[in-house]
C-alpha positions in Angstrom: 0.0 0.0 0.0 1.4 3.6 -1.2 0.5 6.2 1.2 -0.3 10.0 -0.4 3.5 10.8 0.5 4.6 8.4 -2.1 5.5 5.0 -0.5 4.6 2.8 1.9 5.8 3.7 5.6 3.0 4.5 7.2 3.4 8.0 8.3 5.4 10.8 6.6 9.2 10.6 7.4 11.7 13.1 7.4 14.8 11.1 6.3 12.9 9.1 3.2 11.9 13.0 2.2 15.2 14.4 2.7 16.9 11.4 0.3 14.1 11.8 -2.4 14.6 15.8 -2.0 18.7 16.2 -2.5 19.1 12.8 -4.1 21.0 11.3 -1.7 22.3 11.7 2.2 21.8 14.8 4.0 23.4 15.3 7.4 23.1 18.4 9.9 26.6 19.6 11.3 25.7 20.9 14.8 27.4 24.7 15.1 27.7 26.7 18.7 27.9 30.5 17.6 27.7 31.6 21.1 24.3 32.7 20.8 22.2 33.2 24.2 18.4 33.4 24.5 15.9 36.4 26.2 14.7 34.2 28.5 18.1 33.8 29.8 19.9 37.6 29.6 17.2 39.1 31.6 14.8 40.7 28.6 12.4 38.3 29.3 13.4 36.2 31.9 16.5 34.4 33.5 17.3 31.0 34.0 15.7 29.6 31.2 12.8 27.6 30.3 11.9 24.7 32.9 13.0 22.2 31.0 16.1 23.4 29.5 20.3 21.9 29.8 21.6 22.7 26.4 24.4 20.5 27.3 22.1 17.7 26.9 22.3 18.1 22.5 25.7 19.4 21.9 28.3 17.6 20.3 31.6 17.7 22.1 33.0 19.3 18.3 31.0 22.1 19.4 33.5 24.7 20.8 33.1 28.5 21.2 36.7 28.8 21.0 36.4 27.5 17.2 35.0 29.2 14.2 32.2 28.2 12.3 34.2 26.9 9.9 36.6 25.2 11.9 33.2 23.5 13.5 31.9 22.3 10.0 34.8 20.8 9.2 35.2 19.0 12.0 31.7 17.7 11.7 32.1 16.7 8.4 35.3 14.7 9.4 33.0 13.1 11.7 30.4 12.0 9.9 32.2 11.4 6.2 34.1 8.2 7.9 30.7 6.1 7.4 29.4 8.1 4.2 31.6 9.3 1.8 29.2 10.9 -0.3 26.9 13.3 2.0 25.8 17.0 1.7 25.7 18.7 4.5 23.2 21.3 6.3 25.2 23.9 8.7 22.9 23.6 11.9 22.9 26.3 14.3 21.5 24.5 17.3 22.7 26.0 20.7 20.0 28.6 22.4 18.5 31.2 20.0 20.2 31.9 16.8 18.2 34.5 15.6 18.3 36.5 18.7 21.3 38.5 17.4 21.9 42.0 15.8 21.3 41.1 11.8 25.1 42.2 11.1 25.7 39.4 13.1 23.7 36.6 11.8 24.8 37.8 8.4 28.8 37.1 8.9 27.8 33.9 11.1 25.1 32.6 8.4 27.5 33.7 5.6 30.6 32.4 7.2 28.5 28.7 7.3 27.4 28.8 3.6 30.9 29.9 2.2 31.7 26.0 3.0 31.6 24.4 -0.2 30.0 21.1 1.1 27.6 22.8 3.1 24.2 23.0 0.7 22.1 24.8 3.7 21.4 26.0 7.0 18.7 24.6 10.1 18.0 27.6 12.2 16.8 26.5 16.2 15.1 29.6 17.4 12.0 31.2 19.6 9.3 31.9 17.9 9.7 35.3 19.7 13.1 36.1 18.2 12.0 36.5 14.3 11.9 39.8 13.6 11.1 41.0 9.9 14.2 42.5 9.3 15.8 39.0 9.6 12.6 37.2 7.4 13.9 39.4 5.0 17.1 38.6 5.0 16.2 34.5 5.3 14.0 34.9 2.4 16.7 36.1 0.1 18.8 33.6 1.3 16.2 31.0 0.5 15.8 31.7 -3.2 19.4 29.6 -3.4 20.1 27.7 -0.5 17.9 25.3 1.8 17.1 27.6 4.9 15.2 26.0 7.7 14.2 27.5 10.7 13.2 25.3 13.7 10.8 26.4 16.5 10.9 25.9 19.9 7.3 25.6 19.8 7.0 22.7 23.0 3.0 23.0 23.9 0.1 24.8 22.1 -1.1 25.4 25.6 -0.7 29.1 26.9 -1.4 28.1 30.5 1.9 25.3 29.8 4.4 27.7 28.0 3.7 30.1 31.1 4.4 27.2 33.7 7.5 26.2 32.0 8.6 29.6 31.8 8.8 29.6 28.2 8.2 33.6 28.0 6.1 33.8 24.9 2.8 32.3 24.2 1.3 30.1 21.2 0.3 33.0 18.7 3.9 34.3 18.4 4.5 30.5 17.2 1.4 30.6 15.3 3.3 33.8 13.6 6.7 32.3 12.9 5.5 29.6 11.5 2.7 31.1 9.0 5.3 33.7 8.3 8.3 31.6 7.0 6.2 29.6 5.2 4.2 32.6 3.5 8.2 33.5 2.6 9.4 30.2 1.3 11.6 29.5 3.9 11.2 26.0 5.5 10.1 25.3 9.2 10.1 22.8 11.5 8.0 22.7 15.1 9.5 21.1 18.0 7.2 20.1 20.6 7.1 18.4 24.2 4.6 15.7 24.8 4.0 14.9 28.6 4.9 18.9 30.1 3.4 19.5 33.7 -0.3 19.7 33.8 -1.2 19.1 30.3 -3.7 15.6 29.5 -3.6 13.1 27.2 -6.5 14.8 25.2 -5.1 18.4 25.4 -1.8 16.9 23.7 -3.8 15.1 20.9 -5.8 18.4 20.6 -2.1 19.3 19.5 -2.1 17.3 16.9 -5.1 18.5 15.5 -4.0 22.5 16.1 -0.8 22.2 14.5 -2.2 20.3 11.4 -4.1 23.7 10.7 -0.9 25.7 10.4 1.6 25.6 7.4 4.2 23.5 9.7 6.1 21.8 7.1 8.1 19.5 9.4 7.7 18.1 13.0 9.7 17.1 16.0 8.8 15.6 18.6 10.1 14.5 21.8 9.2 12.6 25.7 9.2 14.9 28.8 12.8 14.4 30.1 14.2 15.3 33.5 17.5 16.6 32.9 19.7 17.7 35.8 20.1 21.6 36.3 17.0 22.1 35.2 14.0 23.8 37.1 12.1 20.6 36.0 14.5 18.6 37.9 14.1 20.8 41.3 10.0 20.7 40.6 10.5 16.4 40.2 12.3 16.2 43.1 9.7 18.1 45.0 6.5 17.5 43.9 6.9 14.0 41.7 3.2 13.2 41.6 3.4 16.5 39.5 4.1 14.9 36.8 3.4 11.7 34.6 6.0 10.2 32.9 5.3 7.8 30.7 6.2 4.1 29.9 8.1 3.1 26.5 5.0 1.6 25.7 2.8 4.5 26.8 4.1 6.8 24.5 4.2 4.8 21.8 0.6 4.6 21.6 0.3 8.1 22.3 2.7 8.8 18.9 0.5 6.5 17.0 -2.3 8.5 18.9 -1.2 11.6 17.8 0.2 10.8 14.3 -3.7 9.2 13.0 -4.6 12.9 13.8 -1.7 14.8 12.1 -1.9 16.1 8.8 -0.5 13.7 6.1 1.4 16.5 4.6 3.7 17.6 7.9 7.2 15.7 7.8 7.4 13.7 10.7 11.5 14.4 12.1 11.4 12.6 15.0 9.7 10.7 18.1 11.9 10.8 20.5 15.0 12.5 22.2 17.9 10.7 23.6 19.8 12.7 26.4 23.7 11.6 28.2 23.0 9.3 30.5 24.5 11.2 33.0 22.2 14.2 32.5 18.9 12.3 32.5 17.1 12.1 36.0 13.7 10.2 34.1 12.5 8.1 32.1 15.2 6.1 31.6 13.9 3.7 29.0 17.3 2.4 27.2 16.0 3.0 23.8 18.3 4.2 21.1 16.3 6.3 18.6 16.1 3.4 15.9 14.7 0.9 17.9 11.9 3.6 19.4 11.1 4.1 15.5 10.5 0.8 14.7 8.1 0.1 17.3 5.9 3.2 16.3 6.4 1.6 13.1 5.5 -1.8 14.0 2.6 -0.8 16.7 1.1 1.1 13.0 1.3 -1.9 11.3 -0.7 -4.2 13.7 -3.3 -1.5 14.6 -3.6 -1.2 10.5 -3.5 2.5 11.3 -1.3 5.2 8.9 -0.6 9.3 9.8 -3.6 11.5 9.2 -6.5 8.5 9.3 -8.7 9.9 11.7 -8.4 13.1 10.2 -11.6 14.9 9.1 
């Protein structure tokens, strides 16, 4: 059976599209520019969102004390022992790397591109930290590179972004993401399933809100309690707080959530693996691959497929 994305996986993957798209193997080069966030500097806030160790997702190539360039490269060393043949995205990952004079993103942005195996850049930003002056500038760049920008999006819930002490609320995301799509450039939502307080229904409700917005790809990850967090303080505390689920559980609430996702959203991820060492809970001992193939096989025997239940 041929699904409307064009084979027969039963929900819309991100790698499968990415290979069909460039022809071949596309890898992201993780880059730390040194960028901070306003939730962090005082503008908005300090100490971060609730959830947040940034340690958690960097590579140890990433190095403040090395240039962009010297970063890509040493990426590219990394990941060209197992492919030789790969293009590569430059992907500016650490805090907000938006949240910048434009002068700035220009040399960093232009720096990255000047690499000639990089094809593209993945943005990770706030939705709050998009100003037009730099959608301007993104949109020229996306007439002849791949430009991406990737939300920190986490909940649709304004009464959840304000408990995590996000510092923005879901219509600046709604914003950003109709925005870079009204501009050509390419998004991608990020979003938190299991925060503090929110319901199984209000995170399928999710599903359903975000298939109504021009999100072109989707990431999602499990609640994690990472140390030096303001999670981990709050799990220590209060524990029954929170419900954390099983392996198991949130499988079914993936398949849950993809029958009511929009066929056309590019499904990244499931899942998000933290260091050991920094993860308090759930410690399920799942590498990514193995999570994805029991979505894929719990699909298969409920004879179930991304967007089936939608209306």
């Amino acid at each position: 059976m041929e699904f409307q994305w064009g084979h027969s996986k039963r929900y819309n993957d991100f790698p499968t599209y990415f290979r069909n798209k460039f022809q071949g193997r596309v890898q992201k080069v993780s880059i730390d520019a040194g960028f901070t966030c306003p939730n962090r500097d005082g503008s908005k806030g300090t100490g971060g969102c609730a959830y947040c160790n940034n340690k958690t997702f960097k590579p140890g190539y990433c190095d403040l004390e090395t240039s962009v360039t010297e970063q890509i490269q040493q990426g590219i060393n990394f990941f060209s022992k197992k492919y030789k043949t790969m293009k590569y995205l430059g992907y500016f990952q650490a805090y907000s790397n938006t949240y910048a004079p434009i002068e700035i993103l220009k040399q960093l942005y232009s720096e990255a591109l000047a690499h000639p195996q990089v094809i593209g850049l993945v943005i990770a930003t706030r939705p709050d930290c998009l100003s037009n002056e730099v959608l301007d500038y993104l949109e020229e760049l996306a007439k002849d590179w791949y430009i991406m920008v990737e939300f920190g999006v986490e909940s649709c819930c304004d009464e959840t972004l304000q408990r995590i002490n996000r510092g923005h609320l879901f219509e600046e995301a709604e914003r950003a993401i109709k925005e870079t799509a009204r501009r050509g450039i390419h998004n991608c939502a990020h979003m938190i399933l299991g925060l503090p307080g929110e319901s199984r229904e209000e995170i399928l409700r999710q599903a359903e809100v975000l298939s109504h917005l021009p999100v072109e790809n989707l990431k999602l990850h499990q609640l994690q309690i990472h140390k030096g967090t303001q999670l981990s303080v709050q799990y220590k505390n209060s524990p029954e707080d929170f419900d954390l689920y099983t392996a198991e559980e949130y499988i079914d609430l993936v398949v849950d959530y993809l029958e009511r996702l929009n066929p056309s959203i590019i499904v990244e991820r499931f899942i998000s693996q933290a260091p050991i060492d920094m993860l308090i809970a759930p410690k399920w001992g799942l590498k990514n691959f193995e999570f994805v193939a029991k979505v894929e096989k719990r699909l298969a025997a409920r004879d179930t497929w991304q967007g089936k239940l939608r209306d």
